[in-house]
N, CA, C and O of each residue as an XYZ file, in Angstrom:
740
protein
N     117.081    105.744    115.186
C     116.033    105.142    114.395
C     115.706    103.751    114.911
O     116.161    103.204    115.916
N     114.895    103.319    114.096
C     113.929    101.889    114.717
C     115.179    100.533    114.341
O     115.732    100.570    113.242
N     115.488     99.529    115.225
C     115.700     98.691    114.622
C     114.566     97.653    114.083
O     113.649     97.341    114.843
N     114.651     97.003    112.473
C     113.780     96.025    111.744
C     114.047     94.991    111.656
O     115.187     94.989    111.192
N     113.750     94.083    111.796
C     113.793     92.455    111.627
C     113.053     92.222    110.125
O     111.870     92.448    109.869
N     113.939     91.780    109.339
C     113.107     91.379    107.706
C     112.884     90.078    107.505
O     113.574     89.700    106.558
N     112.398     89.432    107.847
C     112.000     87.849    107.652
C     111.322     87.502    106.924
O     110.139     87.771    106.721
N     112.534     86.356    106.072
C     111.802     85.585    104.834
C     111.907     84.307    104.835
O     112.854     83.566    105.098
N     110.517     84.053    104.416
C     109.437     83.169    104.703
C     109.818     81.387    104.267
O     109.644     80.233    104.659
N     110.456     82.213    103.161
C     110.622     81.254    101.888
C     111.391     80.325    102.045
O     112.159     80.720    102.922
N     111.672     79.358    101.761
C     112.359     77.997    101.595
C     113.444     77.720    100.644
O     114.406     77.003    100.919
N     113.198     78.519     99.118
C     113.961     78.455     98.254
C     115.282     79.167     98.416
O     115.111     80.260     98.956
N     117.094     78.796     97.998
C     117.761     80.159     97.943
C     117.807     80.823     96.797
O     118.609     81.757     96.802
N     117.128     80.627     95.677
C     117.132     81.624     95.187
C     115.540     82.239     94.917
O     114.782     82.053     93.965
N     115.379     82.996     96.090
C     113.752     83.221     96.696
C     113.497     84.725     95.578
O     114.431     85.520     95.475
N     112.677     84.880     95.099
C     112.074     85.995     94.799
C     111.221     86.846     95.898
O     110.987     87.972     95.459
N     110.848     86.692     96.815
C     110.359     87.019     98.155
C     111.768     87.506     98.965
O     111.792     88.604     99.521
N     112.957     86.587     98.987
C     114.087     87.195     99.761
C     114.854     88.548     99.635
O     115.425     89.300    100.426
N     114.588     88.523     98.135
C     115.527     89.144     97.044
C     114.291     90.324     97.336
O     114.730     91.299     97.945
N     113.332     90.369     97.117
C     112.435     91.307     97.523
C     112.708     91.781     98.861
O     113.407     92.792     98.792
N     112.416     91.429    100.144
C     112.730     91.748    101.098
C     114.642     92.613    101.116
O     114.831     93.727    101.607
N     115.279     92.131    100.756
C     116.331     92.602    100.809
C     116.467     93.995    100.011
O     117.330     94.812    100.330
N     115.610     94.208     99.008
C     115.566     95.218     98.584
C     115.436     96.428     99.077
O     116.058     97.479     98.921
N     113.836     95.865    100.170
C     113.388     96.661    101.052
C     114.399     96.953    102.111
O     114.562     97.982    102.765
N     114.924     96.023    102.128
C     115.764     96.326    103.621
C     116.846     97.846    102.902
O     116.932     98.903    103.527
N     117.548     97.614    101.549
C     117.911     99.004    101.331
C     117.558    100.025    101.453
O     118.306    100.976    101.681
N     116.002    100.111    101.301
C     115.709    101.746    101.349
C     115.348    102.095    103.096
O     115.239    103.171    103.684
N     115.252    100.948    103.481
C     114.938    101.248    104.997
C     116.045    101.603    105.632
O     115.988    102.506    106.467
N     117.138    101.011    105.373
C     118.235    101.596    106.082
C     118.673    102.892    105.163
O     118.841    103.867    105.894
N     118.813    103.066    104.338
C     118.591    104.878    103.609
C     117.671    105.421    104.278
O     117.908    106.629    104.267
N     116.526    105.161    105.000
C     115.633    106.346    105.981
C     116.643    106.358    106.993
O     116.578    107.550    107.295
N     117.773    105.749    107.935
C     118.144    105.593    108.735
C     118.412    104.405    109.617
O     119.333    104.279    110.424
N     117.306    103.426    109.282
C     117.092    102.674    110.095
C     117.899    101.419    110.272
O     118.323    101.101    109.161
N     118.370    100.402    111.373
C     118.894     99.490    111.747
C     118.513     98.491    111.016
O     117.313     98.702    111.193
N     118.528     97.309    110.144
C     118.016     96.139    109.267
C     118.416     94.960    109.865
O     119.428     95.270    110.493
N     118.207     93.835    110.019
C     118.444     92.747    110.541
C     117.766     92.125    109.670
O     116.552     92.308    109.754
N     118.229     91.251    108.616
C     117.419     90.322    107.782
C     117.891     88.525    108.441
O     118.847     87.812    108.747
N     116.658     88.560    108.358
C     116.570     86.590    108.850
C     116.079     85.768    107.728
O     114.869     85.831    107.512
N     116.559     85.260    107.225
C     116.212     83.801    106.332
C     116.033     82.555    107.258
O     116.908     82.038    107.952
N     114.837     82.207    107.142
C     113.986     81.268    107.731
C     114.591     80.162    107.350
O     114.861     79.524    108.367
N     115.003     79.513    106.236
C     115.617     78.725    105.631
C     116.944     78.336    105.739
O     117.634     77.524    105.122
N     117.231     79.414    107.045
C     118.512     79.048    107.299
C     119.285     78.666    108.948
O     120.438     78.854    109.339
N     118.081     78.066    109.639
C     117.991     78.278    110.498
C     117.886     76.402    110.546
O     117.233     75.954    109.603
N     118.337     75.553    111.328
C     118.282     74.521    111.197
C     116.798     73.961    111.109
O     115.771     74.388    111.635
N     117.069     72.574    110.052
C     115.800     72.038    110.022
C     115.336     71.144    111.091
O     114.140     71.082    111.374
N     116.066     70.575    111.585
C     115.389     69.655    113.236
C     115.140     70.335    114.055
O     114.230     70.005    114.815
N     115.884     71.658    114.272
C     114.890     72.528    115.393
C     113.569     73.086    115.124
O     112.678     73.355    115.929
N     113.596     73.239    113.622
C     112.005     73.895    113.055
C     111.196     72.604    113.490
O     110.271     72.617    114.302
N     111.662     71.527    112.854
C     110.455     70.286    112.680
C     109.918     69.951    114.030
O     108.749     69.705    114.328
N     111.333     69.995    115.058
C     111.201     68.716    115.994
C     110.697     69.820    117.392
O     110.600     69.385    118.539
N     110.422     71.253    117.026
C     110.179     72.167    118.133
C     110.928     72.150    118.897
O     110.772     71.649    120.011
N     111.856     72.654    118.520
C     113.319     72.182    119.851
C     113.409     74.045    119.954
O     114.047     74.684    119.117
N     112.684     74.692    121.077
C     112.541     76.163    121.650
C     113.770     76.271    122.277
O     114.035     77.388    122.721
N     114.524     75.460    122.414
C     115.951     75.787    122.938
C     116.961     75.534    122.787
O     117.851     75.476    123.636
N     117.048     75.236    121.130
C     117.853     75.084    120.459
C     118.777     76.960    120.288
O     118.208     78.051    120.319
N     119.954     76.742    120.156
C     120.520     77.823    119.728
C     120.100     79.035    118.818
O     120.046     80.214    119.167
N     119.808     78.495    117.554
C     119.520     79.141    116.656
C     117.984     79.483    116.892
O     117.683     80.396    116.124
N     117.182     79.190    117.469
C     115.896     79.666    117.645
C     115.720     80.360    118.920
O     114.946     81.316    118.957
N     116.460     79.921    120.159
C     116.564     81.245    120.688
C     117.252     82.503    120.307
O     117.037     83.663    120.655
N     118.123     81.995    119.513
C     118.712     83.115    118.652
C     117.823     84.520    117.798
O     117.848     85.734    117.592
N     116.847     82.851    117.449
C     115.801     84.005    116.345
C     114.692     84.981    117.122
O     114.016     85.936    116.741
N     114.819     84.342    118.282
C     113.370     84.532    119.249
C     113.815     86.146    119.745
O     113.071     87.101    119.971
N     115.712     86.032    119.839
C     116.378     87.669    120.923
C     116.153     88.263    119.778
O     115.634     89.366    119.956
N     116.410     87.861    118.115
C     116.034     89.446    117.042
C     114.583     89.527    117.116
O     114.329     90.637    117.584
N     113.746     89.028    116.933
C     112.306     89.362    117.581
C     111.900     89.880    118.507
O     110.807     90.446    118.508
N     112.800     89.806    119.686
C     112.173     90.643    121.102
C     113.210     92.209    120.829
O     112.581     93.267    120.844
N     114.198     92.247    120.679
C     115.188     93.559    120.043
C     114.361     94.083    118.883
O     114.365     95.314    118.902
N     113.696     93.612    117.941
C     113.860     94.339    117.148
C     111.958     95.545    117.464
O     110.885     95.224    117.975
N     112.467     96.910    116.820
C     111.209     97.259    117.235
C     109.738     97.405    115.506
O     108.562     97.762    115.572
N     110.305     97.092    114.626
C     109.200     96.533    113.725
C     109.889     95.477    112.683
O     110.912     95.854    112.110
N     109.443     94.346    112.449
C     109.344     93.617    112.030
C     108.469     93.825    110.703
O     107.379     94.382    110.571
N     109.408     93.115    109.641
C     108.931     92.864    108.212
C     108.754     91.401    107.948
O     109.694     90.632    108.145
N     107.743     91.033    107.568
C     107.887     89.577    107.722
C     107.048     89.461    105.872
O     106.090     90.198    105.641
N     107.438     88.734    105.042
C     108.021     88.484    103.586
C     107.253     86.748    103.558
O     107.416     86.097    104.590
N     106.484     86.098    102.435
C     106.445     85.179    102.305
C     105.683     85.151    100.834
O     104.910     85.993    100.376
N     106.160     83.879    100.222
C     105.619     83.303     99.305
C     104.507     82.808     99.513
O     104.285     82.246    100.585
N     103.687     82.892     98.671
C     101.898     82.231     99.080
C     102.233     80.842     98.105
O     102.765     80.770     96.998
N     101.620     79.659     99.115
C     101.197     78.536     98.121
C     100.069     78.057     99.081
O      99.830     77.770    100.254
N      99.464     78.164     97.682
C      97.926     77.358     98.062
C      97.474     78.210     99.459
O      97.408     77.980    100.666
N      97.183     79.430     98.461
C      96.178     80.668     99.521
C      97.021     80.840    100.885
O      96.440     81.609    101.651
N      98.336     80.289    101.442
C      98.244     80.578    102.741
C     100.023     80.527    103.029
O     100.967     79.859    102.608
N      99.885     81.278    103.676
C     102.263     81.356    103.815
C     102.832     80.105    104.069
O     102.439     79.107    104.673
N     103.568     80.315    103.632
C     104.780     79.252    103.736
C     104.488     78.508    105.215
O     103.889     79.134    106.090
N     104.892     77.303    105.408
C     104.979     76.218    106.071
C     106.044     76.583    106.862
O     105.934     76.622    108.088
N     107.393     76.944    106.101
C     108.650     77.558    107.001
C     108.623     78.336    108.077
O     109.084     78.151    109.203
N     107.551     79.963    107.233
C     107.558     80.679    108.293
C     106.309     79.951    109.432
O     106.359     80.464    110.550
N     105.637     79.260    109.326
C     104.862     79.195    110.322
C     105.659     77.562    111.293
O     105.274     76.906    112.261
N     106.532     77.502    110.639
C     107.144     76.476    112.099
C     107.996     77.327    112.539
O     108.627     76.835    113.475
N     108.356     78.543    112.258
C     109.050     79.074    113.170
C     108.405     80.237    114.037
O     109.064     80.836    114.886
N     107.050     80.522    113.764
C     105.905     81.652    114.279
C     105.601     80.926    115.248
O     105.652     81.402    116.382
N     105.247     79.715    115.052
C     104.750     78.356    116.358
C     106.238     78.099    117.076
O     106.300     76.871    117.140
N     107.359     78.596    117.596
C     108.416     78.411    117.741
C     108.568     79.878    118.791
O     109.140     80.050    119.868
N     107.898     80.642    118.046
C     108.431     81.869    119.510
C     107.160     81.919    120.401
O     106.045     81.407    120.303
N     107.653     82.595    121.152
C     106.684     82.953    122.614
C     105.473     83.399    121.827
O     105.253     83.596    120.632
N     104.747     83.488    122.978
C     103.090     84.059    122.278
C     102.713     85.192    122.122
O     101.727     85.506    121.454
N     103.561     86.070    122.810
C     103.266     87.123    122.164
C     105.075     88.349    121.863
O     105.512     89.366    122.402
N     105.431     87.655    121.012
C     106.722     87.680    120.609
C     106.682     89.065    119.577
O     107.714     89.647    119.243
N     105.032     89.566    119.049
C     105.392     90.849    118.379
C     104.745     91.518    119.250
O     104.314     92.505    118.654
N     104.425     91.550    120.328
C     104.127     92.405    121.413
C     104.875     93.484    121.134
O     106.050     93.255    120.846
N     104.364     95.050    121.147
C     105.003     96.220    121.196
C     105.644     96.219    119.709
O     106.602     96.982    119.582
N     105.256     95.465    118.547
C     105.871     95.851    117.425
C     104.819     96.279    116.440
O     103.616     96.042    116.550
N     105.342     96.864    115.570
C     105.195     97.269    114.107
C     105.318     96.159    113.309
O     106.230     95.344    113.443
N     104.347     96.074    112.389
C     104.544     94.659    111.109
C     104.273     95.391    110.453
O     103.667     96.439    110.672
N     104.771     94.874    109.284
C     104.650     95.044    107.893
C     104.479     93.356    106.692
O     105.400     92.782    106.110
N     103.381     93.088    106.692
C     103.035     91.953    105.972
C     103.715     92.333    104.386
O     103.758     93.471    103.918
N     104.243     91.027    103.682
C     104.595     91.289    102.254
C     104.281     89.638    101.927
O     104.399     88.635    102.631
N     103.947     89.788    100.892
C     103.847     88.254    100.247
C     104.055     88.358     98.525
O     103.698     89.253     97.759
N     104.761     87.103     98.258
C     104.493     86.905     96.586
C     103.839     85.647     96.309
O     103.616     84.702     97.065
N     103.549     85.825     94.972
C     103.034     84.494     94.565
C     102.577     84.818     93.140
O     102.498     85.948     92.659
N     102.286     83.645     92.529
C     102.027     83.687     90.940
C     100.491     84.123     90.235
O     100.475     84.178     89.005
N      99.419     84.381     90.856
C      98.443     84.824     90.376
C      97.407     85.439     91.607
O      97.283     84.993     92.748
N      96.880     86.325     91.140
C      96.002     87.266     92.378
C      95.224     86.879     92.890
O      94.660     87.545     93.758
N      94.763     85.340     92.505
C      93.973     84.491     93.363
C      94.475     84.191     94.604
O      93.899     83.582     95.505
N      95.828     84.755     94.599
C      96.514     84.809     96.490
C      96.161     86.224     97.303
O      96.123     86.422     98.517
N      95.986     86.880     96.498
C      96.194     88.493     97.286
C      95.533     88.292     98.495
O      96.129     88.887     99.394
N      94.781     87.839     98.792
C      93.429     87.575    100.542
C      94.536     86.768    101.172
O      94.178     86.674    102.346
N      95.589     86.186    101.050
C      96.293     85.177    101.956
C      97.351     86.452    103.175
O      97.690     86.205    104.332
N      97.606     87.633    102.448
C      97.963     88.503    104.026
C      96.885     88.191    104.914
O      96.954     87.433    105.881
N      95.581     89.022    104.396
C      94.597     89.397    105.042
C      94.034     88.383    105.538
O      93.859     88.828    106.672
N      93.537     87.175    105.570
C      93.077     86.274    106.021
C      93.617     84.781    106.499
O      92.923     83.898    107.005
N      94.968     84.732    106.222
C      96.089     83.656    106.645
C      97.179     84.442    107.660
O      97.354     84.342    108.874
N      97.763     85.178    106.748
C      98.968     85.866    107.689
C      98.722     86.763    109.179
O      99.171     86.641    110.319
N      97.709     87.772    108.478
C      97.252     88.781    109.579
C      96.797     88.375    110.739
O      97.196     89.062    111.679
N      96.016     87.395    111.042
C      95.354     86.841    112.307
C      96.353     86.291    113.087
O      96.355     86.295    114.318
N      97.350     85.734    112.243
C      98.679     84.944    113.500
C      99.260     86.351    113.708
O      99.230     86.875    114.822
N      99.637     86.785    112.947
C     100.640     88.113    113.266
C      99.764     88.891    114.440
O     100.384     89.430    115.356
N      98.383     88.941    114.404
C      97.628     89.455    115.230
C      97.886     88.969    116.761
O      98.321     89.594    117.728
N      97.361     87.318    116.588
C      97.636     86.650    117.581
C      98.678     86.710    118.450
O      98.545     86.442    119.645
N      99.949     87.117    117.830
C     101.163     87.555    118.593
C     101.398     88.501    119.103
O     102.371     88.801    119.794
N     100.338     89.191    118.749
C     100.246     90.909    120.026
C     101.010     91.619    119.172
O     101.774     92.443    119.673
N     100.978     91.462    117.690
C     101.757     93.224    116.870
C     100.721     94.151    117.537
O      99.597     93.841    117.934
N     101.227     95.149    117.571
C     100.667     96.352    118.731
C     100.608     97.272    117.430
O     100.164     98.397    117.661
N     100.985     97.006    116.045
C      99.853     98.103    114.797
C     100.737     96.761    113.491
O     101.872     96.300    113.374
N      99.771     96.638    112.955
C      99.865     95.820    111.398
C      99.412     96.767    110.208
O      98.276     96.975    109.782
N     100.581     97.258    109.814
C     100.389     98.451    108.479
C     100.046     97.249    107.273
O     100.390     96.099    107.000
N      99.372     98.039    106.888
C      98.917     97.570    105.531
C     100.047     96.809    104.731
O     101.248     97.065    104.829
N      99.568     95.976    104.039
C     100.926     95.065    103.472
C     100.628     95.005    102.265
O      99.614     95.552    101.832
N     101.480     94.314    101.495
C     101.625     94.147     99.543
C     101.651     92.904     99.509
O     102.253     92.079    100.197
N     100.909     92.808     98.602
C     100.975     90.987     97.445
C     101.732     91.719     96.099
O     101.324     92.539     95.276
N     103.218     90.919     96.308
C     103.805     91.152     94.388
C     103.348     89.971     93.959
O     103.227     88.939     94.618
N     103.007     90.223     92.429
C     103.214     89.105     91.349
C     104.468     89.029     90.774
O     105.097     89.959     90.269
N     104.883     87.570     90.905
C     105.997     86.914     90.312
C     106.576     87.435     89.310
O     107.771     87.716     89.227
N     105.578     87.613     88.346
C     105.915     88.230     87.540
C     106.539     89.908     86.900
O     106.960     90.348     85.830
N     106.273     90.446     88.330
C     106.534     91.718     88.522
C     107.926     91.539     88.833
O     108.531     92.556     88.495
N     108.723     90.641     89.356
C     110.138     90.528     90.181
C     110.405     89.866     89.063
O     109.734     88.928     88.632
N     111.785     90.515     88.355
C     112.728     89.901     87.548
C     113.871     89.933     87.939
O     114.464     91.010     87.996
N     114.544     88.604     88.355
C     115.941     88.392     88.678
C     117.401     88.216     87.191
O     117.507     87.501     86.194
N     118.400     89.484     87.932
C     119.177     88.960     86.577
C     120.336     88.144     86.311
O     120.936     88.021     87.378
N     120.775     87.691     85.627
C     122.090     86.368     86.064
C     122.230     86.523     87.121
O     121.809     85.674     87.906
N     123.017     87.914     87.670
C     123.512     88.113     88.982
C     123.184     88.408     89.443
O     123.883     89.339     89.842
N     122.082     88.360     90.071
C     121.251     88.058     91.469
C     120.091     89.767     91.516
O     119.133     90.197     92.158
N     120.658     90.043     90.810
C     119.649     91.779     90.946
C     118.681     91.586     90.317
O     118.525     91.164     89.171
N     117.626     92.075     91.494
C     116.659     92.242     91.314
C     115.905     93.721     90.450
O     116.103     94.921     90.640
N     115.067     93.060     89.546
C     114.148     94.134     88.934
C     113.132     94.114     89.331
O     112.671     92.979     89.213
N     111.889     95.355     90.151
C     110.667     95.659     90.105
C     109.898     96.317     89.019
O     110.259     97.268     88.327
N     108.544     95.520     88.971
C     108.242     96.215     87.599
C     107.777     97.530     87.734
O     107.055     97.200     88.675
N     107.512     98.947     87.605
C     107.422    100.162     88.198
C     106.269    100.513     89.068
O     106.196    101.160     90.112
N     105.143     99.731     88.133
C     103.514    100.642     89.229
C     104.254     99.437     90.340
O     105.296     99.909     90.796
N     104.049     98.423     90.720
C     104.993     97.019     91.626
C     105.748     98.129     92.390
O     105.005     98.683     93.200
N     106.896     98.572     92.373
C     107.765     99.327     92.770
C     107.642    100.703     93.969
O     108.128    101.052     95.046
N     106.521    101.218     92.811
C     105.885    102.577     93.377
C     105.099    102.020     94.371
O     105.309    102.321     95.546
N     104.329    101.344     94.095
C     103.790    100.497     95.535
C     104.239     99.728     96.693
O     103.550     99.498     97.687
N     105.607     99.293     96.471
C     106.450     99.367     97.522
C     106.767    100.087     98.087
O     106.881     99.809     99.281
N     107.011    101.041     97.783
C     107.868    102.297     98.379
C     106.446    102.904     98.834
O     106.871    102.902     99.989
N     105.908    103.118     98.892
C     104.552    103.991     99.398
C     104.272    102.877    100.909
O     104.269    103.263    102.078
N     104.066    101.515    100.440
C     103.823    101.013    101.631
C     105.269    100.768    102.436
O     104.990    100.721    103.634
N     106.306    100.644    102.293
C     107.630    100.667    102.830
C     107.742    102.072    103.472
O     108.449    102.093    104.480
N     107.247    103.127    103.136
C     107.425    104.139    103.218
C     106.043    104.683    104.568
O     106.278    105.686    105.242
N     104.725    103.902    104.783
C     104.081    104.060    105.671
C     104.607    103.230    106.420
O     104.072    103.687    107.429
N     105.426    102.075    106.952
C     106.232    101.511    107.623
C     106.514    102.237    108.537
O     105.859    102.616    109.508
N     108.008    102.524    108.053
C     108.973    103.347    108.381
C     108.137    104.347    109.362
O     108.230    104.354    110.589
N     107.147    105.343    108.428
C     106.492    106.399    109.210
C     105.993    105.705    110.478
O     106.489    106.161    111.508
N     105.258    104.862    110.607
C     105.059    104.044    111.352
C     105.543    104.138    112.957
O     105.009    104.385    114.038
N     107.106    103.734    112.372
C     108.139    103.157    113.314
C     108.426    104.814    114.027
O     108.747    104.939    115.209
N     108.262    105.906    113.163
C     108.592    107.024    113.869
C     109.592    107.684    112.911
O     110.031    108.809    113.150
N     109.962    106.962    111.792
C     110.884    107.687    111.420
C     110.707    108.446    109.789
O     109.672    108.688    109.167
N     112.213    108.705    109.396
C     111.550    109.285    108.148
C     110.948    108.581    106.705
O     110.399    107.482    106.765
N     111.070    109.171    105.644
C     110.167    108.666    104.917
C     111.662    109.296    103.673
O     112.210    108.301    103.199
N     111.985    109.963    103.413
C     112.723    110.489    102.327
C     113.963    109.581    102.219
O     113.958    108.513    102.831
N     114.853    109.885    101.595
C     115.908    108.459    101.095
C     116.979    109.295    101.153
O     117.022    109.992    100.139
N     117.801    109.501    101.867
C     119.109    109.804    102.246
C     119.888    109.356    100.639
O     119.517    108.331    100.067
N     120.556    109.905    100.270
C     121.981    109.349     99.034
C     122.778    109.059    100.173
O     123.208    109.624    101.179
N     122.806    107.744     99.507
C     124.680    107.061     99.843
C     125.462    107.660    100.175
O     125.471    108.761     99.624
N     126.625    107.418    101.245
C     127.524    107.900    101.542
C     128.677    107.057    101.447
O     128.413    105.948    101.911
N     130.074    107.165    100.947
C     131.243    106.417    101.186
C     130.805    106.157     99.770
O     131.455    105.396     99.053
């Protein structure tokens, strides 16, 4: 199966976008598939700021980007347009660093006056980087993601079902399956 790169966007640790992404990353590896999740936020801050391309950790981030063969890339919308995080680290890899990949755009944010920020903020850089197919992506509302004391995440159901449909053209995407294996061990 495909290996995925899940990258989140977000800044916060206790991200509703991360916690989302990670979700996803469960059912993707139940199709089979390899997961590699990256938190952007965790990646030093003087190499993001100061463009240091050869710093450790960003060539680091740059080899799961060229390995991986589709990429999920996850962000919080503020003020119509992704995170600041992920885009010092998008301006940080090569230029065409999703060359030969699969994307899958996801974003959250607090009211649907963001939903156009895939399509008209995210998509054109992701473009710009040579993704070689950009599947259709999801805007959740905040309000749809409920976190509980301990860290589990709730989707609200139509929210949910719409993940999995677009998580699920992903995957197809990448070549692989679409049905959800049960747990093993």
């Amino acid at each position: 199966m495909a290996v995925i790169l899940s990258v989140s966007g977000s800044p916060s640790p206790t991200s509703r976008t991360a916690r989302l992404l990670r979700h996803l990353d469960d059912r993707l590896r139940l199709q089979g598939h390899d997961v590699v999740p990256l938190d952007v936020r965790t990646l030093p801050a003087d190499a993001l700021l100061g463009a240091d391309v050869h710093h450790p950790a960003i060539t680091g981030a740059a080899a799961l980007f060229q390995r991986a063969d589709g990429v999920v890339i996850g962000t919080p919308v503020y003020k119509a347009a992704y995170s600041g995080l992920l885009k010092s680290l998008l301006d940080l890899l090569p230029q065409f660093a999703l060359g030969d990949k699969t994307v899958l755009p996801l974003a959250t944010g607090g009211t649907t006056a963001h939903v156009l920020a895939i399509d008209y903020a995210l998509r054109p850089v992701l473009s710009s980087m040579g993704a070689t197919h950009i599947v259709p992506g999801w805007f959740t509302l905040d309000k749809d993601l409920t976190v509980a004391d301990d860290g589990t995440l709730t989707v609200a159901p139509a929210t949910a079902e719409a993940l999995t449909q677009v998580t699920d053209r992903f995957s197809a995407a990448l070549g692989g399956r679409t049905s959800v294996l049960a747990p093993t061990g």
